[in-house]
C-alpha positions as MATLAB code, in Angstrom:
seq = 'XXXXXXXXXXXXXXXXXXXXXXXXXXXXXXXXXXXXXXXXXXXXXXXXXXXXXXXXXXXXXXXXXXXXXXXXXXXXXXXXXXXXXXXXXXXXXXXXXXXXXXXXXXXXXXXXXXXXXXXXXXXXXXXXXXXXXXXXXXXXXXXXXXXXXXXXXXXXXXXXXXXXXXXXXXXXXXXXXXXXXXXXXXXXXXXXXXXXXXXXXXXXXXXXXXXXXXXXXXXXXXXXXXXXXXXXXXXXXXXXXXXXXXXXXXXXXXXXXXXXXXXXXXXXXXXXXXXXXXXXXXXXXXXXXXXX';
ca = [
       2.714   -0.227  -18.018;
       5.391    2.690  -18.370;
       5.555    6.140  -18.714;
       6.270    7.330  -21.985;
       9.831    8.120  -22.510;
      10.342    9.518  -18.428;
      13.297    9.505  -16.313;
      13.247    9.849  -13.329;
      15.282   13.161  -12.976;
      15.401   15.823  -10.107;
      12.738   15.302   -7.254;
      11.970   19.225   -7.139;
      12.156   19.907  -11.205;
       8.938   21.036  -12.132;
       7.806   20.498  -15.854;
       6.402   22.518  -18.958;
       2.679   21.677  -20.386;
       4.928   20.499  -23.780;
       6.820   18.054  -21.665;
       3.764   16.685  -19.005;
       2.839   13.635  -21.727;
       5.756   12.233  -21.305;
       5.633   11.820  -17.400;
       2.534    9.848  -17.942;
       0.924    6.443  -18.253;
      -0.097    4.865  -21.553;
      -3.897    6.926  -21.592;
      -3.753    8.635  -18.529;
      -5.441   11.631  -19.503;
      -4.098   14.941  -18.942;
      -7.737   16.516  -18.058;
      -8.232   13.815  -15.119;
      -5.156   14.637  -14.019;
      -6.187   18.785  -13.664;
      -9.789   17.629  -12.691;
      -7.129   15.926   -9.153;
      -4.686   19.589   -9.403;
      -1.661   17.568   -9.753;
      -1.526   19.125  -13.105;
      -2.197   23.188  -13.416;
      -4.946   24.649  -14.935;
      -2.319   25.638  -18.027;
      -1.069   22.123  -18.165;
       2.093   22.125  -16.069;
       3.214   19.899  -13.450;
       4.690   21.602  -10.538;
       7.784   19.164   -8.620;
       5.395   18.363   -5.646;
       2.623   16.949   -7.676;
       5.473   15.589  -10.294;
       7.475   13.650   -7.464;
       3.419   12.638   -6.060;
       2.454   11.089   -9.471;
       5.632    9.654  -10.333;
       5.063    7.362   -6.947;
       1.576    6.658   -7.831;
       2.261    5.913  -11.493;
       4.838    3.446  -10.805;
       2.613    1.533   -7.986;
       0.085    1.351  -10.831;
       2.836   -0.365  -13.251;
       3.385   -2.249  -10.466;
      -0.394   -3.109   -9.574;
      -0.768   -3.734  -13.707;
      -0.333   -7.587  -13.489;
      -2.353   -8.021  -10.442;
      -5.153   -5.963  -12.064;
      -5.186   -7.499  -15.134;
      -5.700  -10.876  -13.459;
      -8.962   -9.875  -11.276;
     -10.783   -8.496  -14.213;
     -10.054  -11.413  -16.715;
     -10.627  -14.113  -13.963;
     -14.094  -12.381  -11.980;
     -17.396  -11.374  -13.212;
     -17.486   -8.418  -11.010;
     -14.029   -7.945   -9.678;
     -13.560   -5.610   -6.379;
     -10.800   -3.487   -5.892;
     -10.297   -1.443   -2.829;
      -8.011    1.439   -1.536;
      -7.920    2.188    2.222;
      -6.732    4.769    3.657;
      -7.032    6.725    0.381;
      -7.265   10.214    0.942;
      -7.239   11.914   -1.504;
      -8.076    8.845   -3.863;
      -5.545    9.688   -6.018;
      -4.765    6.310   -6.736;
      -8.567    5.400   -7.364;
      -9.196    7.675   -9.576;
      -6.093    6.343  -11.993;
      -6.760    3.178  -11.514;
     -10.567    3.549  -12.157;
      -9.852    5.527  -15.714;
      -6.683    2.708  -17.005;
      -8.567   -0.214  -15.425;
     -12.103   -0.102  -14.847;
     -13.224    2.909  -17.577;
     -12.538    1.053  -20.050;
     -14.385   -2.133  -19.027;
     -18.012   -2.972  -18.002;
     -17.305   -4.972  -15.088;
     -15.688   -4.413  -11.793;
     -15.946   -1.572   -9.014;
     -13.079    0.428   -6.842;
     -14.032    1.446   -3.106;
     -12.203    4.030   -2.050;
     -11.888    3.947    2.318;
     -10.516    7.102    4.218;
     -10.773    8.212    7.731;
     -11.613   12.172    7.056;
     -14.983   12.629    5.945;
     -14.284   15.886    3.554;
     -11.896   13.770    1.404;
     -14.396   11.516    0.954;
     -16.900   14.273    0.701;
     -14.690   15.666   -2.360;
     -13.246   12.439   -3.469;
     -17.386   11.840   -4.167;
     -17.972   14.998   -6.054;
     -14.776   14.580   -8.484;
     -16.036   10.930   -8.934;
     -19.559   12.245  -10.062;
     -18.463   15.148  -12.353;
     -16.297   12.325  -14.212;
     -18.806   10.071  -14.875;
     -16.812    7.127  -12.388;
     -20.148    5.394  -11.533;
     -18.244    2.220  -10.167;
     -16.358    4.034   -7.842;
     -17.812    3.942   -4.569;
     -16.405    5.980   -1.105;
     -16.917    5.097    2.430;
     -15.327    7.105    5.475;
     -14.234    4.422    7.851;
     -10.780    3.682    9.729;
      -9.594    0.491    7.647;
     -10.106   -1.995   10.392;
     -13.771   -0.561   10.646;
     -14.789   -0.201    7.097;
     -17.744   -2.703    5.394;
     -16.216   -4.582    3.101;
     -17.870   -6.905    0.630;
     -17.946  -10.757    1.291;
     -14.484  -10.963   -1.411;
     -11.723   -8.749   -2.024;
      -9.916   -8.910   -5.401;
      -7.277   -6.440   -5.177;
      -6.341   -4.231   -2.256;
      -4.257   -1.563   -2.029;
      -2.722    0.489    0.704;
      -0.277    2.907   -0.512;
       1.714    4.997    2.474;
      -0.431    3.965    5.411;
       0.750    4.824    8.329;
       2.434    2.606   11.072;
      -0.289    0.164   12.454;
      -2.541    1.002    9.496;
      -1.039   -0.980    6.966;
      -1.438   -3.713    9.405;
      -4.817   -3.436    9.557;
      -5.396   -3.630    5.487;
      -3.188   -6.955    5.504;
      -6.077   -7.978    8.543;
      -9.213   -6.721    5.909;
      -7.796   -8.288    2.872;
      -6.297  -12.043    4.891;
     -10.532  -11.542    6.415;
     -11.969  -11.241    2.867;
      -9.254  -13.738    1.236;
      -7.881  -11.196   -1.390;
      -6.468  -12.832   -4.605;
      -3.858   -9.830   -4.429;
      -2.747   -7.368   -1.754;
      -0.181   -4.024   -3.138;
       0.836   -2.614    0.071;
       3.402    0.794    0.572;
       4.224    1.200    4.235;
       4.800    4.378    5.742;
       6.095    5.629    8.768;
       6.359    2.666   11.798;
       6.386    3.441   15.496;
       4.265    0.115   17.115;
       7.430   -2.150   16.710;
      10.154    0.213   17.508;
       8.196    1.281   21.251;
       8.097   -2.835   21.818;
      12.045   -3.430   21.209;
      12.747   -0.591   23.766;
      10.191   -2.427   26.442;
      11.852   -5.869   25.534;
      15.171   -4.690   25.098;
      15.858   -6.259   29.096;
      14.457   -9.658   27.823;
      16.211  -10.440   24.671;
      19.809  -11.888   24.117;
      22.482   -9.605   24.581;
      23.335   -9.929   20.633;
      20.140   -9.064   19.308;
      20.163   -6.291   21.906;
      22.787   -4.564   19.724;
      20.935   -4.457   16.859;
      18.659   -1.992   17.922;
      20.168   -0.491   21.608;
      20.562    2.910   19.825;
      17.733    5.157   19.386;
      18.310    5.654   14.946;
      19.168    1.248   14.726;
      15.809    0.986   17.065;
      13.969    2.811   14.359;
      15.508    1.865   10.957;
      15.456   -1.740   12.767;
      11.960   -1.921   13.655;
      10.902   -0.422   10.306;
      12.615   -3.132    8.769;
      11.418   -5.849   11.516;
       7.682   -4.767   10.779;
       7.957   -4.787    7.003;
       9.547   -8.906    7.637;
       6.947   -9.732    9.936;
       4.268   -9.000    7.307;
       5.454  -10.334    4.929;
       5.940  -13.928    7.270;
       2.507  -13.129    7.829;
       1.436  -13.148    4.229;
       3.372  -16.217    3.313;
       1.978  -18.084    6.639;
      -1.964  -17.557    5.618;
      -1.424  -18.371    1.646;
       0.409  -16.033    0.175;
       3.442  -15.947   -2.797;
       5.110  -12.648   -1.616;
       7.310  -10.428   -3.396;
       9.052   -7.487   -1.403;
      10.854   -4.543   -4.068;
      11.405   -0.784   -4.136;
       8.442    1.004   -5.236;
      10.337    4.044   -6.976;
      13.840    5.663   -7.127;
      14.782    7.057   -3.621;
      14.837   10.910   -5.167;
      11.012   10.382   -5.083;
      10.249    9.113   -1.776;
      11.805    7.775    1.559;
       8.970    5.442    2.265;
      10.177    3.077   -0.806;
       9.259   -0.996    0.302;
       6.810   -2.234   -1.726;
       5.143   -5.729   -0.557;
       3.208   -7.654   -2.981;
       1.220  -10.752   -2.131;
      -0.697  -13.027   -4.397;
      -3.357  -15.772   -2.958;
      -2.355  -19.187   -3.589;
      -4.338  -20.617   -0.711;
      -1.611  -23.074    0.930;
      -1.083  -21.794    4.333;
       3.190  -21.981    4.736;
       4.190  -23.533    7.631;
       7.719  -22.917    7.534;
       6.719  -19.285    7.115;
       4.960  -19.588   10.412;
       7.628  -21.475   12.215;
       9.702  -18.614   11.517;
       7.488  -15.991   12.177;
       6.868  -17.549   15.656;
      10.723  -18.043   16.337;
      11.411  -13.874   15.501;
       8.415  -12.896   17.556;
       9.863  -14.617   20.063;
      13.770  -13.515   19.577;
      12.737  -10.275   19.378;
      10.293   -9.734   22.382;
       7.660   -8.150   19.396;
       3.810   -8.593   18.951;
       2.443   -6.134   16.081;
      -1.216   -5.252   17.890;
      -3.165   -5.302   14.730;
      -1.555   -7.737   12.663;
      -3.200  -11.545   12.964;
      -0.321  -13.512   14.463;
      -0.132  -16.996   14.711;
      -1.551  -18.365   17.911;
       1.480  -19.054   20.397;
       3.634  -16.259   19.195;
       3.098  -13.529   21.555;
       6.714  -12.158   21.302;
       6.899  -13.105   24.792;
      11.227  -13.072   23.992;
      12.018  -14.561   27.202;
      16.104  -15.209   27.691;
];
């Protein structure tokens, strides 16, 4: 699915109410899109609320295969959001995906109770009846026996951990996840840095290569996760960097045989590194002990 004749232009460019259908999905609609302010009562979209929809548009071209699968292959497919805030994302996904369809239901999970309380409203003015909102921390929400689709786009540090947990728990056929900002992983190389080989000690000895490092170890750790419990596992860009920082996109399809190799090396960088993401359901031996 592709916008209709965009590029992807200045981050900050705002555009005119003649020029907004062509920054958007194949029927997106214009008034959903004012009903969620990222388009102005007059039609316009300012270049905050251009460069936000241009991020979620592209996750949902993205998300478009995955989609397409649950609701041909289930009765009543499930797809859930956590840590949605705004619900943004729901609510596009609900009118390209679910609107148009009898079947299937989106569950929207956010930690602040008043954007749930006015993701609810929105959802009832539209009509959305299968879109359902719970206020929950991810690793707390109730979840459904089976998870089709999950998505988790921008969730911060451990967070996005804790949605690979809830959908590996409830065996999703497809995880869409869009990291954030990472902290857990970084804090652990500085306490191991004493333990671990001199070598991989200089990958990550200054304070900037300990962060962009440990970013980039957390993202490969999940994604060993993924592929360890069952999982085909593609890792891309999400959008063009003008649009967003927080780029990696990691998507994960069920095929149900566990990797072993996977696990063998996610046990062998735990160790090397002296790492143990807390929330994240590591194979049993690798601590990240990184004794040497």
């Amino acid at each position: 699915m592709k916008a209709r004749g965009s590029t992807w232009g200045e981050p900050r460019q705002s555009v005119g109410a003649k020029q907004v259908r062509r920054e958007l999905l194949e029927n997106q609609s214009i008034e959903l899109l004012k009903t969620l302010h990222l388009v102005t009562r007059d039609g316009q979209l300012n270049a905050d609320a251009r460069r936000k929809l241009k991020q979620v548009n592209h996750f949902v071209g993205l998300l478009t295969p995955a989609l397409d699968d649950a609701l041909e292959r289930f009765e009543k497919p499930l797809v859930v959001d956590v840590g949605s805030g705004n619900a943004y994302l729901g609510f596009i996904l609900y009118e390209l995906f679910l609107k148009p369809r009898e079947n299937g239901e989106l569950l929207n999970v956010e930690s602040r109770d008043e954007l749930t309380a006015k993701a609810k409203e929105r959802a009832s003015a539209l009509g959305f009846s299968r879109m359902q909102f719970e206020t929950a921390q991810i690793a707390k929400g109730k979840y459904p026996e089976k998870i089709h689709v999950l998505t988790a786009l921008h969730a911060c540090d451990t967070a996005t951990d804790e949605a690979i947990s809830v959908a590996l728990e409830h065996k999703a056929e497809h995880i869409a996840l869009v990291p954030c900002c990472q902290a857990e992983v970084a804090q652990q190389l500085k306490d191991a840095r004493p333990k671990v080989d001199s070598a991989m000690q200089s990958l990550f000895s200054h304070p900037w290569h300990r962060r962009e490092f440990g970013s980039h170890l957390t993202n490969v750790i999940r994604a060993l996760v993924l592929e360890a419990n069952g999982y085909q596992v593609t890792v891309t860009e999400l959008a063009g960097w003008e649009h967003s920082l927080k780029n990696e996109l990691i998507l994960a399809r069920r095929t149900g045989q566990p990797n072993g190799i996977a696990k063998k090396r996610l046990e062998s960088l735990l160790s090397s590194t002296g790492v143990s993401p807390s929330k994240l359901p590591l194979p049993r031996g690798g601590e990240g002990r990184g004794e040497g």
